[in-house]
N, C-alpha and C positions, 0 to 999 in steps of 0.2 A: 504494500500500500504506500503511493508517493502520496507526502507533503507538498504543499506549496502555501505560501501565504498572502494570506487576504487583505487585498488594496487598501482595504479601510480601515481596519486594527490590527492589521499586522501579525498576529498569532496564526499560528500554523495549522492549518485544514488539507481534510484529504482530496486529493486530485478528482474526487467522483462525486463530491460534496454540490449540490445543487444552490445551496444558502451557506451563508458562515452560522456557525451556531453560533458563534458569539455577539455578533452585531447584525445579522440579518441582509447582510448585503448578498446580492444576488450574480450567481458567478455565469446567468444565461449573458449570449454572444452582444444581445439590444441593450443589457445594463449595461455590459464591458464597456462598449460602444458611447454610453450616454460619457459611462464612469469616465472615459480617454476624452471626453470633446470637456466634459469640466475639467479637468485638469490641465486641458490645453489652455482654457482661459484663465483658469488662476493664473498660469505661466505666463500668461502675457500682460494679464492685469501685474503682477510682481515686476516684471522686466519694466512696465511704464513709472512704476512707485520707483525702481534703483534709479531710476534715468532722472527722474524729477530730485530725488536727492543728491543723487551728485552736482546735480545742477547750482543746488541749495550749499553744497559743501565748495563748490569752486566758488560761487559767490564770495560766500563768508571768508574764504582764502584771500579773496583780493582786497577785500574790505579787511581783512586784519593785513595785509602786507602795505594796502596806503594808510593805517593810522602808522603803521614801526616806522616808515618813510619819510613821514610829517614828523612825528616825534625825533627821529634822528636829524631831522633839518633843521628844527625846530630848537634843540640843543647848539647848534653850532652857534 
């Protein structure tokens, strides 16, 4: 009897299991299917969140490297 483990809790179910017993998720081909098209969009909603923060983090880079610029000019 092969193991494999279920997408959704991760605990180990057998290869012939029609449901997880643990969380209910359903291992037919139309869940898979739904289960692969959301995860592809969490995936991409997450890729537009890292992108808008970096954004946020180069910002604040330039904004803290013109006060050090000013302050160092500013001393002379």
């Amino acid at each position: 009897m092969a193991l494999h483990r279920c997408p959704e809790c991760r605990r180990k179910v057998s290869e012939n299991a029609q449901f997880c017993p643990h969380c209910g998720f359903s291992f037919q081909e139309a869940d898979l299917a739904v289960y692969r098209q959301k995860l592809e969009q969490r995936r991409l909603e997450n890729q537009e969140i890292n992108r808008k923060s970096a954004k946020i983090h180069l910002i604040w880079l330039a904004i803290f490297v013109i006060v050090i610029a000013c302050a160092s000019l500013w001393q002379q």
